[in-house]
C-alpha positions, 0 to 999 in steps of 0.5 A, a space after each residue: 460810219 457809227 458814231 461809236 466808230 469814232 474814236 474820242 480825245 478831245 471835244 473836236 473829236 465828240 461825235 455829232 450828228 446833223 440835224 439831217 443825220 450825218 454822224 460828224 464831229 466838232 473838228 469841222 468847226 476847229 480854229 473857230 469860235 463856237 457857241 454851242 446852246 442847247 435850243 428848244 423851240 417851245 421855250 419862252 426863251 425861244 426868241 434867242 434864236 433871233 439874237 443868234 441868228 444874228 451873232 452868225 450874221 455878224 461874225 460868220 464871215 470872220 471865224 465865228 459859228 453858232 451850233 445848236 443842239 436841240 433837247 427835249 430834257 425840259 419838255 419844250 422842243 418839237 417831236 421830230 428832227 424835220 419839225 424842228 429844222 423847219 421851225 428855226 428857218 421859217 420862224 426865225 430864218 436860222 442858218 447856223 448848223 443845228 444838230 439832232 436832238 440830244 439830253 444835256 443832262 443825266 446819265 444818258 446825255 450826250 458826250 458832248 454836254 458830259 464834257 462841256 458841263 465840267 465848265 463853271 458859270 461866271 459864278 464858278 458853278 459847274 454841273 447840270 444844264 439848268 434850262 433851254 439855251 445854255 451857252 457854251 463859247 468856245 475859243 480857237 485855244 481850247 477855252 470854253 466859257 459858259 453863260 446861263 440860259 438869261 444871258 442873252 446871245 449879245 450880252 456884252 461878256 459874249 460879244 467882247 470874247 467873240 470880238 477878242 478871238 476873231 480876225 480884225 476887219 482887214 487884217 490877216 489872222 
């Protein structure tokens, strides 16, 4: 299937495709919480993948994915989709899904970024991926939250809102 093949109404229904090339969408992920970032292996701000990877171990288990979508838009990501997924597991052991290269931001940019870029920041501001790991949270109810590129992955306002939407320990959603 192409990924113009699929139809769009809603962000689960965005077409995607995995870093191994299987064209799929978001509904994959429904009724869970979702952190989608743009990552980029060369940026200085790099070692938030270690701070994901451990969100995913943390909450994993309990509802929660962390979705990486790598973009070159800035200038700092590696030139191939197989240097790329190498990269993230063997320098920081990444087992969150991670998707193809897409741009974030222009006319050409993914449908999935045109969309989530409509979110204001806390400080209600919309538009542009300003930098590398940019953050999008997700809500099972359809909300999405957005943090700019230096709020870190275990920033409190990021761990109160996943903690919020996941099933407690021991009790049945």
């Amino acid at each position: 299937m192409a990924i113009d093949d699929i139809p769009v109404t809603t962000i689960d229904d965005i077409p995607v495709t995995t870093i191994d090339g299987e064209v799929t969408t978001l509904a994959r992920y429904a009724g869970q919480v979702r952190l989608i970032v743009n990552v980029a292996s060369r940026c200085g701000l790099a070692p938030q993948y270690d701070k994901l990877e451990a969100l995913q171990r943390t909450y994993g288990q309990r509802g929660f994915t962390v979705l990486g979508f790598p973009s070159n838009q800035f200038l700092q990501e590696l030139g191939s989709e197989d240097a790329i997924k190498e990269y993230c597991s063997t320098t920081w052991g990444v087992t969150f899904p991670m998707f193809e290269r897409v741009k974030v931001n222009g006319r050409s940019r993914h449908p999935l970024y045109a969309e989530l870029t409509r979110t204001p920041d806390a400080s209600g501001k919309a538009g542009r991926i300003t930098w590398n790991f940019e953050k999008f949270l997700l809500t099972p109810d359809g909300h999405v939250h957005r943090f700019r590129p230096k709020v870190e992955p275990d920033a409190p306002e990021i761990i109160e809102l996943i903690e919020a939407h996941l099933p407690q320990p021991g009790r049945e959603a």
